[in-house]
C-alpha positions in Angstrom: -26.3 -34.6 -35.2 -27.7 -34.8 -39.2 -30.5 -36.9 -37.8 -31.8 -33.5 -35.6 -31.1 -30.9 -37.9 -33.0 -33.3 -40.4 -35.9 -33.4 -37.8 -35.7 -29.6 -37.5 -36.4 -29.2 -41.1 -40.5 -29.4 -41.5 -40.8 -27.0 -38.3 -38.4 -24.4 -40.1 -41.0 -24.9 -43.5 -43.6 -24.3 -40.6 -42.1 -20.9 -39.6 -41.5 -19.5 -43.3 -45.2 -20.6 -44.2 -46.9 -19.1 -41.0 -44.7 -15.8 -40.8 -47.1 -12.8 -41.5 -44.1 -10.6 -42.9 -44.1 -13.6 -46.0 -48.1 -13.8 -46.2 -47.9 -9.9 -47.1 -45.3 -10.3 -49.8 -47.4 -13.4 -50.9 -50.5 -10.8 -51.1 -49.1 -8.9 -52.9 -47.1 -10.9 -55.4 -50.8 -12.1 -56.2 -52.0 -8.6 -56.2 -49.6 -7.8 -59.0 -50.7 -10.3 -61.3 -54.0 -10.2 -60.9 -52.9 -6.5 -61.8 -51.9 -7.7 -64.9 -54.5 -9.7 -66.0 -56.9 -6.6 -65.2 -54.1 -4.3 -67.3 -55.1 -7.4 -70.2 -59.2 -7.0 -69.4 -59.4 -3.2 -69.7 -56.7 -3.1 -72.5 -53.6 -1.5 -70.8 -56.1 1.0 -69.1 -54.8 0.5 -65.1 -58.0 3.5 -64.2 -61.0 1.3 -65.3 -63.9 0.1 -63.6 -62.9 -3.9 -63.9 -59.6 -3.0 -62.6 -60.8 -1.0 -59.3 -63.1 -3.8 -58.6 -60.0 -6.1 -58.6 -57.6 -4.3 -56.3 -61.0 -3.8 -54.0 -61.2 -7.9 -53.8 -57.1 -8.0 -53.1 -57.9 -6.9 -49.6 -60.1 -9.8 -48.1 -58.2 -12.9 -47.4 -58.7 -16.6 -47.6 -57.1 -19.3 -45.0 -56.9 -23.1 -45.5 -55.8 -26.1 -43.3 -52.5 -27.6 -44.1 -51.2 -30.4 -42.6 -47.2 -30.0 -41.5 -44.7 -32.9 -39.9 -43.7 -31.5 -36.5 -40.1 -32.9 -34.5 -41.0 -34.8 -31.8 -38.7 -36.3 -29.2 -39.6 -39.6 -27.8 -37.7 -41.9 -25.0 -36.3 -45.6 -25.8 -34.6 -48.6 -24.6 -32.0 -50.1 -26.0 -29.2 -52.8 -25.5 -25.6 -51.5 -25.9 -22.7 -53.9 -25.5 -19.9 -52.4 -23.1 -16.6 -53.2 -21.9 -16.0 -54.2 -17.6 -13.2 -55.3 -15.8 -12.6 -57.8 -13.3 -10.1 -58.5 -10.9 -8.2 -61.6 -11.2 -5.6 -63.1 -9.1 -2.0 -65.0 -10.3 0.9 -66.0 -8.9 4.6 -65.5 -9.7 8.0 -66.5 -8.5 11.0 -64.0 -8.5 14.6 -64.1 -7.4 15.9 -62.3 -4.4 20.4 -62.1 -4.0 20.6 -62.3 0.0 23.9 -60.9 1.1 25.6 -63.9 3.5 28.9 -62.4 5.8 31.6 -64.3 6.2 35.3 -63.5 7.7 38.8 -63.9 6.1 42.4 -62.7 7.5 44.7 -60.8 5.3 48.5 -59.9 5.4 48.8 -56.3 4.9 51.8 -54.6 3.5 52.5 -50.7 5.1 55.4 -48.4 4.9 56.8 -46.2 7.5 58.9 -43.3 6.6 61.9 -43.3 9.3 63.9 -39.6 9.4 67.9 -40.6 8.9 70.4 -37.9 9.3 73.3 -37.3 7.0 76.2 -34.7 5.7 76.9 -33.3 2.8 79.2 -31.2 1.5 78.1 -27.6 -0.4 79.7 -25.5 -2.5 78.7 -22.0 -2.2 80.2 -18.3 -4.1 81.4 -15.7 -2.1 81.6 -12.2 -3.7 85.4 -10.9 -3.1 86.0 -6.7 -3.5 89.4 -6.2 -5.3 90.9 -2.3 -6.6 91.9 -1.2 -9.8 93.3 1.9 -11.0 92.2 3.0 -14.3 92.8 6.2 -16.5 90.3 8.1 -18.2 90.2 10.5 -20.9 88.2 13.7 -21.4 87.6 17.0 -23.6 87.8 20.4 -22.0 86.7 23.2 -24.2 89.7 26.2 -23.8 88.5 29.6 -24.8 90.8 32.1 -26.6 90.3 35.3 -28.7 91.1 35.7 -32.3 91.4 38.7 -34.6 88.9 37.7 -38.0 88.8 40.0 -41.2 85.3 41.1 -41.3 83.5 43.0 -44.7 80.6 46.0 -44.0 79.3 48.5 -46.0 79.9 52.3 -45.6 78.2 55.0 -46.9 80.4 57.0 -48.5 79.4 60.7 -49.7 79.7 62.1 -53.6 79.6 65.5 -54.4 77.8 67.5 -57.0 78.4 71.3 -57.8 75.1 73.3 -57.5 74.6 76.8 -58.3 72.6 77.7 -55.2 72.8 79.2 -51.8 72.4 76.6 -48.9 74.5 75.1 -45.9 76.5 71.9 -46.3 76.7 69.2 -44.0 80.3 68.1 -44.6 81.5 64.7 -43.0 84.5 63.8 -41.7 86.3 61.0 -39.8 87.8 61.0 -36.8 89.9 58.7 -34.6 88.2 58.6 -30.7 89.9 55.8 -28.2 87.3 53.4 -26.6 87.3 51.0 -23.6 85.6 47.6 -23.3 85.9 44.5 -21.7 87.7 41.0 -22.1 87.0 37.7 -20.4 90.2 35.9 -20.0 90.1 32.3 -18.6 92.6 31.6 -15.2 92.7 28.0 -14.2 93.2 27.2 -10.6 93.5 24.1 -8.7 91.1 23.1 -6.0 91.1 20.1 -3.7 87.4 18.4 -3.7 86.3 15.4 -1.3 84.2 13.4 -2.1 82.2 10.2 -0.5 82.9 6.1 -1.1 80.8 3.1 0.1 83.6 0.8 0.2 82.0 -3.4 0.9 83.3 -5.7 3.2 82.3 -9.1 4.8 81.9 -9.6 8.5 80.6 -13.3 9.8 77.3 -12.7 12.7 76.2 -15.2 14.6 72.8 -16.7 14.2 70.5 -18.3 15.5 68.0 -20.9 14.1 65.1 -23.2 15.1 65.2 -26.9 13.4 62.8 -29.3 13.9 64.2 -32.5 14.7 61.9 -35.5 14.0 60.9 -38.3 16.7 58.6 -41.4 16.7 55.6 -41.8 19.1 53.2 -44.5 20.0 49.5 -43.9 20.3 46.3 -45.9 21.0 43.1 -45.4 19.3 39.9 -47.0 18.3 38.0 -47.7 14.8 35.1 -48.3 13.9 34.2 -51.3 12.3 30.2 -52.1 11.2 28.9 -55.8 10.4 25.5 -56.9 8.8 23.2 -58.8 11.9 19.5 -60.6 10.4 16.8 -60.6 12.0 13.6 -62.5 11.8 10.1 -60.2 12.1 6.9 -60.4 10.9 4.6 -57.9 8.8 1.3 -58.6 7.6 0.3 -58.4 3.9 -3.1 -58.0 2.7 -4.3 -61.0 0.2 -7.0 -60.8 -2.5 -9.2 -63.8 -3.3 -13.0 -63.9 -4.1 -15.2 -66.5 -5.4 -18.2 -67.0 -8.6 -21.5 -66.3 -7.8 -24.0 -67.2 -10.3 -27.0 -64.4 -11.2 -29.6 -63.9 -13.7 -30.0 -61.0 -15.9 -33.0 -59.7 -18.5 -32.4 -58.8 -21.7 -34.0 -58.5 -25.4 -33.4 -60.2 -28.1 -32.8 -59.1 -31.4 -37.1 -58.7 -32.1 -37.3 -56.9 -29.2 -38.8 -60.0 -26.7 -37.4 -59.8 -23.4 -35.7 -62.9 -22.4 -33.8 -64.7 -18.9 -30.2 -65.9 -18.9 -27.9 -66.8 -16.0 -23.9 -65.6 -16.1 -21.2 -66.2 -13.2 -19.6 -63.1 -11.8 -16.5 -62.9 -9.6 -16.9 -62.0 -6.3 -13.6 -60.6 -4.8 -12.3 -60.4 -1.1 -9.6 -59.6 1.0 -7.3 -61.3 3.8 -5.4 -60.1 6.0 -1.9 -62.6 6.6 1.1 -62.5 8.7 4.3 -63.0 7.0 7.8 -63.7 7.9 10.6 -61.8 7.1 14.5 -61.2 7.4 15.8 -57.7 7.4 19.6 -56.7 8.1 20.9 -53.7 10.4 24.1 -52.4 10.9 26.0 -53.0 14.5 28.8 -50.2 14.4 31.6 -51.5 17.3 35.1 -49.6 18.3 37.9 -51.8 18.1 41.1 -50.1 19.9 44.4 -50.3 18.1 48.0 -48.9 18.0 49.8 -46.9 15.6 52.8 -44.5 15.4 53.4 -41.5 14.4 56.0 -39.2 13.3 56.4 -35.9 15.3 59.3 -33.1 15.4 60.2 -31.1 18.5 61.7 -27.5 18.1 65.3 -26.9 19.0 67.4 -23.9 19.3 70.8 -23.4 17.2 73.5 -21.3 16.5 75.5 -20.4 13.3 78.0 -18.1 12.0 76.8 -16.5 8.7 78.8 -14.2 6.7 77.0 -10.4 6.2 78.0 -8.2 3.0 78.0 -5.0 5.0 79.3 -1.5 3.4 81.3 1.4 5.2 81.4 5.2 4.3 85.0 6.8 3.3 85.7 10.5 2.6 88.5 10.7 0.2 90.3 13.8 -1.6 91.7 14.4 -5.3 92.5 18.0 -7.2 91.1 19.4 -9.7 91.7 21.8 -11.9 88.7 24.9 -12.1 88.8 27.3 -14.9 87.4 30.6 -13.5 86.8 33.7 -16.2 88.3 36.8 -15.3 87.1 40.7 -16.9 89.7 42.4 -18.3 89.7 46.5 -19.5 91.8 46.7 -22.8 91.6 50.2 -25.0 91.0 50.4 -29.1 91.1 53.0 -31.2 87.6 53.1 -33.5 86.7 55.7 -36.1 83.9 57.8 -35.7 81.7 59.8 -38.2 80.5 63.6 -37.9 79.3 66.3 -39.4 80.2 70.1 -39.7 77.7 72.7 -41.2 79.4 74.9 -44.4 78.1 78.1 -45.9 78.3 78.2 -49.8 77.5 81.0 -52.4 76.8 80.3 -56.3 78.0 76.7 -56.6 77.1 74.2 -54.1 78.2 70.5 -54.1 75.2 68.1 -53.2 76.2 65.3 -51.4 75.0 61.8 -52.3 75.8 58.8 -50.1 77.2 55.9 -52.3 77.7 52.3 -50.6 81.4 51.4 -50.5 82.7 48.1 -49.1 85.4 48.1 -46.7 87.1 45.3 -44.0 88.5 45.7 -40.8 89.5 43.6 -38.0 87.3 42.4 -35.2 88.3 40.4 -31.9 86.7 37.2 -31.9 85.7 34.6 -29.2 86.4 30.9 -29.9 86.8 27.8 -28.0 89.6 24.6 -28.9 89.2 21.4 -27.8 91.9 19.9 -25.3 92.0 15.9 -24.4 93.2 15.6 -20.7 93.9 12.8 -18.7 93.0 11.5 -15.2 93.3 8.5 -12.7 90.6 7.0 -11.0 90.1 3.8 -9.2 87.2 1.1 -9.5 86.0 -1.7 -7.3 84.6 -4.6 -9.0 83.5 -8.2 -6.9 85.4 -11.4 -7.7 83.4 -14.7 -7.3 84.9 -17.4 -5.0 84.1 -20.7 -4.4 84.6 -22.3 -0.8 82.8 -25.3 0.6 81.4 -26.2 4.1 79.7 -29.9 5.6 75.7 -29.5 6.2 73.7 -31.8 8.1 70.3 -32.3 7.1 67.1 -35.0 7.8 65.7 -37.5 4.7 62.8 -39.2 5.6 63.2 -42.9 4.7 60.6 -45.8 3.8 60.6 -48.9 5.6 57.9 -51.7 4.9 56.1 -53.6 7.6 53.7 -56.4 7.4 50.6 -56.9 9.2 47.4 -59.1 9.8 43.8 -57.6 9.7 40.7 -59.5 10.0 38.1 -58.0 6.6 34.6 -59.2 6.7 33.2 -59.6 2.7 29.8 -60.5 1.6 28.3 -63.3 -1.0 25.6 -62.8 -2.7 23.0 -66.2 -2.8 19.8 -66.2 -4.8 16.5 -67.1 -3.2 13.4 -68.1 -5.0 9.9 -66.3 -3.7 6.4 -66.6 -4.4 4.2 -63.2 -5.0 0.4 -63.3 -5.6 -0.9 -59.8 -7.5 -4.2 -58.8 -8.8 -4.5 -58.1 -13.1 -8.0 -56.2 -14.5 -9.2 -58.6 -17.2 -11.6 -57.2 -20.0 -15.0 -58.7 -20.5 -18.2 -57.8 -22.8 -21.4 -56.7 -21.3 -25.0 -56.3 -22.6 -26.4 -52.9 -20.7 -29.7 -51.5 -21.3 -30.0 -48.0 -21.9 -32.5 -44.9 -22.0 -31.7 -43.0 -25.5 -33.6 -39.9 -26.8 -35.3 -40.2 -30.6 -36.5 -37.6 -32.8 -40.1 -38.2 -34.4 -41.9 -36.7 -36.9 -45.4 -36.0 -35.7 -48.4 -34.9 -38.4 -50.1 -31.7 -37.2 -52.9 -29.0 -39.0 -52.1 -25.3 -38.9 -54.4 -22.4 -40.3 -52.1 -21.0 -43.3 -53.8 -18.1 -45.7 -54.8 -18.9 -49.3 -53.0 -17.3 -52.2 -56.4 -16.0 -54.5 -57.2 -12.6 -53.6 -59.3 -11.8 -57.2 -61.6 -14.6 -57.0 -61.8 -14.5 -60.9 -58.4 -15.6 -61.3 -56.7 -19.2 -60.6 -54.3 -19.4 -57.7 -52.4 -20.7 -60.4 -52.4 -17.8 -62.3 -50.9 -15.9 -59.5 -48.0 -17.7 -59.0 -48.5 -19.1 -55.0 -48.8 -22.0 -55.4 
């Protein structure tokens, strides 16, 4: 890659020198210092004759031949050394583990379960009802009346003597009888009935399936699958070959072709038939005879004792308090007024807050413990016993003989033949493109526009 874009180089000069945008910047770069050495002839006067003159000469241009190196891109041979491979054949043994069959006969040790009935005795609880009579206390709240002292305020009236003409409200008191009402307990006793759930046991016959276990005989068949080799034949494809001498050209390291021989291996392929021993399976049913443990369903019948409850109505008394309205008569003091006529002096009457007591009829209740009798039923455990029969399943060992088929493993040696890719270093001759510099002329304008002044002068060169 740095060999081309060195090649590329010289044409790229060839494109910057033969632009016409760079030729007119070259013009006039010269142009200005021609300009100055005109500005140095007419003494800093740019509008003299020697200095038009010199800009009219700027305008006709000179070319010249250059020579420039142009990339060229030529075809070669040349001898490259590669890497091939070759097939080559080897052998090599390996170890095969062929499974052999072979029979043995084995005691074998089974147990049976075999049902066995027994008895035992259980001991089971048995809830017994049994009466007691109990007495209870309890509070009854007794109403009565009670006479209590009790303190108000009355407004009682003063007088004041006023010399004035007006009427006089003048109180007095007097005694009026009024009626009301008392509520005076009265006990009476009533008879109340009431309901009890009293328990009792009664035995119900039942009955019950059991399953009762019996032993049965059966035939059957197994399968039983044993390993059978057999001989067939496949055919394998074998690679072989042979060396064939051939000649090849080459060139030597000054570039003189030259002859030499080399052997090259020639490969083929054979077709062979093999032998070879494969197992299958063979699955056969052997019959047999086992036993087996069934039950049968049968039908029986026990007593069983029921907690069943009964409804009772039953009767006690009781005593009901009942409140009955009374009239009674008191005698209460009532306030009034009566209008008075007064000349000259009058009394004023002021009212003046006086405490007084009197007696008021109170209600109140007492507490009163009574007694009562009342009976409770409470359950007794018992304990009674009673014979059940149930069924255990014993074990019982057996012995028997059964034929087992194993397998041995023996190691076979075997011979394989396979194909390896070996490496080996060839000369190849091959087509490779070079780049070339090639020397070519090209018409290039000259850098003197004046003609009195050196192109050195100007700076183009």
């Amino acid at each position: 890659m740095l060999r081309r874009m060195l090649c590329l180089l010289p044409a790229i000069g060839l494109l910057v020198v033969a632009s016409p945008g760079d030729a007119w910047a070259i013009r006039k770069k010269c142009k200005t210092r021609c300009c100055r050495v005109c500005q140095t002839a007419c003494d800093g006067d740019c509008g003299s004759a020697g200095c038009e003159s010199c800009e009219e000469n700027n305008g006709a241009q000179e070319m010249v031949t250059k020579t420039v190196m142009v990339p060229t891109y030529v075809t070669e041979t040349r001898t490259v050394k590669c890497t091939e491979y070759k097939q080559q054949q080897r052998t090599r043994t390996y170890t095969v583990n062929k499974r052999v069959p072979y029979t043995e006969e084995k005691t074998v040790d089974y147990t049976v379960m075999v049902p066995e009935t027994r008895t035992k005795a259980v001991t089971y609880n048995v809830c017994k009802p049994v009466r007691e009579t109990k007495t209870a206390t309890y509070t009854v709240q007794v109403p009565y009346t009670e006479q209590v002292e009790q303190t108000y305020t009355v407004q009682v009236p003063h007088y004041e003597d006023k010399t004035v003409t007006c009427k006089v409200r003048v109180p007095y008191t007097e005694q009026v009888e009024q009626k009301y009402m008392v509520r005076v307990p009265h006990y009476e006793d009533k008879t109340v009935s009431y309901t009890v759930r009293v328990p009792y046991t009664e035995q119900v016959e039942q009955t019950c399936t059991v399953q009762v276990p019996y032993t049965e005989q059966r035939q059957g068949t197994r399968n039983v699958t044993r390993r059978v080799a057999e001989t067939t034949t496949r055919t394998i494809t074998v690679r072989g070959g042979h060396w064939e001498s051939q000649t090849v050209e080459t060139t030597d390291s000054c570039g003189c072709p030259r002859t030499c021989c080399k052997r090259v291996w020639i490969p083929t392929c054979e077709q062979k038939e093999v032998p070879c021993t494969t197992y299958k399976c063979v699955t056969e049913q052997v019959p047999y005879t086992y036993k087996v443990c069934l039950t049968r369903p049968e039908q029986r019948t026990r007593k069983v004792c029921v907690r069943k409850c009964r409804t009772e109505t039953r009767e006690r008394a009781v005593k009901v308090c009942k409140m009955v309205c009374e009239p009674r008569t008191r005698t209460v003091c009532v306030r009034k007024c009566r209008l008075e006529t007064r000349e000259h002096t009058v009394k004023v009457c002021k009212m003046v807050p006086e405490q007084r007591t009197r007696k008021v009829c109170m209600r109140k209740c007492r507490s009163e413990e009574r007694t009562r009798e009342y009976q409770v039923c409470r359950m007794v455990t018992e304990q009674k016993q009673k014979e059940v029969t149930y069924t255990v399943c014993v074990p019982q060992k057996k012995t028997r003989t059964c034929t087992i088929t194993h397998f041995k493993c023996v190691p076979e040696e075997k011979t394989q033949t396979y194909t390896v890719c070996v490496p080996v270093q060839v000369e190849k001759q091959v087509e490779v493109k070079v780049c070339k510099m090639v020397a070519q002329k090209v018409q290039v304008p000259a850098c003197n526009p004046c003609g009195t002044v050196a192109a050195s002068n100007c700076g183009c060169n």
